[in-house]
MARDREN-789545 format. One record per atom (N, C-alpha, C): z, x, y. Coordinates in pm, whole numbers, padded with zeros to 5 digits, always signed. Example, Ala and Ser with C-alpha at 12.3 -4.5 7.8 and 13.67 -1.06 7.14 Angstrom:
2
+00780+01319-00569
+00780+01230-00450
+00780+01320-00330
+00708+01285-00225
+00714+01367-00106
+00787+01290+00003
//
This chain:
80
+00640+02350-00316
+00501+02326-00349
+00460+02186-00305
+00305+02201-00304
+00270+02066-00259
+00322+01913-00390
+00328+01915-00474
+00337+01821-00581
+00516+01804-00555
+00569+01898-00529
+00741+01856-00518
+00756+01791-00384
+00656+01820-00268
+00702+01746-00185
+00685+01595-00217
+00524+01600-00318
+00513+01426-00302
+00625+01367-00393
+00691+01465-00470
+00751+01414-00560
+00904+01409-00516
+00943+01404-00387
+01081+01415-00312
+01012+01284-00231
+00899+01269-00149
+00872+01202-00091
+00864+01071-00228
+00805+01059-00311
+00812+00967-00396
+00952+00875-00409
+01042+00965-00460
+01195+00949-00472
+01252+00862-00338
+01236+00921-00227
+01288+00847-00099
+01189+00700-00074
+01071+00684-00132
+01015+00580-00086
+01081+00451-00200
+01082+00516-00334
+01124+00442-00425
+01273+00354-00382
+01369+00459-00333
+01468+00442-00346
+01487+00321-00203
+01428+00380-00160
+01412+00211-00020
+01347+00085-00070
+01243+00079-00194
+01239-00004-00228
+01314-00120-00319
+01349-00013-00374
+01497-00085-00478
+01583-00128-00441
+01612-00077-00304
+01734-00195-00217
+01679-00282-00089
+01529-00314-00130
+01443-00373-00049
+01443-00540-00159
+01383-00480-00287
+01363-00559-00410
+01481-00609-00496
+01509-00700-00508
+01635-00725-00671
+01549-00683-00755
+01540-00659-00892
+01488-00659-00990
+01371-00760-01033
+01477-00883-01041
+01452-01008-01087
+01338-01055-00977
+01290-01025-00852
+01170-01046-00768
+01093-00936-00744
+01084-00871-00818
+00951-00789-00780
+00844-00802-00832
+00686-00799-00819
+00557-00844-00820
+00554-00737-00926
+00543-00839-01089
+00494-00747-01193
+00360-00703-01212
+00256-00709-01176
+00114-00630-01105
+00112-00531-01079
+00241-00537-00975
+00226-00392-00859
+00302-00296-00948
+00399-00357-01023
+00513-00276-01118
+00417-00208-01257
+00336-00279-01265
+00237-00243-01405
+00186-00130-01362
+00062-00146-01216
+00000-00030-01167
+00099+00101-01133
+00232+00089-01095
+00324+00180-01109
+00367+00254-01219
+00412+00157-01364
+00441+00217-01461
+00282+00332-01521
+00147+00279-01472
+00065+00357-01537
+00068+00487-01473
+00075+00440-01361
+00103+00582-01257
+00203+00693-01368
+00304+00640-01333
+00399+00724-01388
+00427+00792-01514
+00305+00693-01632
+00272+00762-01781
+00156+00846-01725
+00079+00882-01634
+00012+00973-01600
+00118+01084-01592
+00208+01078-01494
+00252+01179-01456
+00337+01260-01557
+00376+01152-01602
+00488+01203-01740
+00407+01293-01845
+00286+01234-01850
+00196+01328-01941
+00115+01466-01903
+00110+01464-01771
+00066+01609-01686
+00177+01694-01687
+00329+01629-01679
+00421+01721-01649
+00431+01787-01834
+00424+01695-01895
+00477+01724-02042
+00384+01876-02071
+00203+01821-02057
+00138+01922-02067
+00191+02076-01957
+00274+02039-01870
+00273+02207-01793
+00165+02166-01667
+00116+02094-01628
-00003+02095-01584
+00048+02144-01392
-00036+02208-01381
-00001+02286-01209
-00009+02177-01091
+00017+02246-00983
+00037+02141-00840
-00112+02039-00807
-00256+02148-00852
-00355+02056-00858
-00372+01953-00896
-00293+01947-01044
-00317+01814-01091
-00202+01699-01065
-00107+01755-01064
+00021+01647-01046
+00001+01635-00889
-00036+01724-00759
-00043+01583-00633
-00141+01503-00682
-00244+01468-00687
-00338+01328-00676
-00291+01250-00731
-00186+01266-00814
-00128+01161-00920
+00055+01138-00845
+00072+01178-00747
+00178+01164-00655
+00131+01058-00518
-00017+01102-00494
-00013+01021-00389
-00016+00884-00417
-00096+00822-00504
-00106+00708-00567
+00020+00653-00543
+00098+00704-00648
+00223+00648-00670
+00320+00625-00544
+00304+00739-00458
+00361+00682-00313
+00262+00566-00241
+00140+00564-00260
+00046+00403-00191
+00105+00285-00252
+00115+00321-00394
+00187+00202-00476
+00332+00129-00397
+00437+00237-00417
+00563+00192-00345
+00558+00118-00209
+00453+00220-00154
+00467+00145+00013
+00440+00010+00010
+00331-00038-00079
+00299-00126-00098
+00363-00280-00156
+00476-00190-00232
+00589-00286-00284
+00690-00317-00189
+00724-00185-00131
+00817-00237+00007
+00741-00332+00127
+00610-00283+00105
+00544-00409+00221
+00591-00560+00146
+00528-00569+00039
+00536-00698-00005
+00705-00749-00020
+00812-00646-00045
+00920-00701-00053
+00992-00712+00082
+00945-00670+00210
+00982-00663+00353
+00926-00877+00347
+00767-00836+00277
+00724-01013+00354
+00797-01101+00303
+00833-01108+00150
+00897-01186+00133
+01028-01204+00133
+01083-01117+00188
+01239-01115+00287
+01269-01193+00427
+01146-01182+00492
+01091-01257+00615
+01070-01375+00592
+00976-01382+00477
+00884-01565+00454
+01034-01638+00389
+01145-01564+00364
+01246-01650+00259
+01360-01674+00415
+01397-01633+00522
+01458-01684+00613
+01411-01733+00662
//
């Protein structure tokens, strides 16, 4: 279904970011707008809710990540 792909695609973007990011440097902003993301999703899935509603709430969350790996690519660059 469409919502498992974003949600496989989610997983692989995440997971490049986490060995992009330490913990201890990642932009708590971008991490906030993420965690809300993700109490969305947690609460559509809880309700049962179908592929309509859980992609729009997948894509976000993949703009979010990319966005963290951008910023953790620059400051990988700006720190050598």
């Amino acid at each position: 279904s469409i919502a498992l792909e974003g949600q496989r695609e989610s997983q692989a973007i995440e997971n490049e970011w986490r060995a992009l990011a330490p913990a201890s440097e990642r932009p708590t902003t971008d991490i906030a707008r993420l965690y809300l993301i993700d109490a969305a999703l947690k609460a559509a899935y809880d309700r049962g809710a179908q592929a309509d509603e859980l992609q729009p709430l997948w894509k976000p969350r993949n703009q979010a990540l990319r966005g963290l790996i951008l910023t953790a690519r620059t400051d990988t660059v700006t720190r050598i």
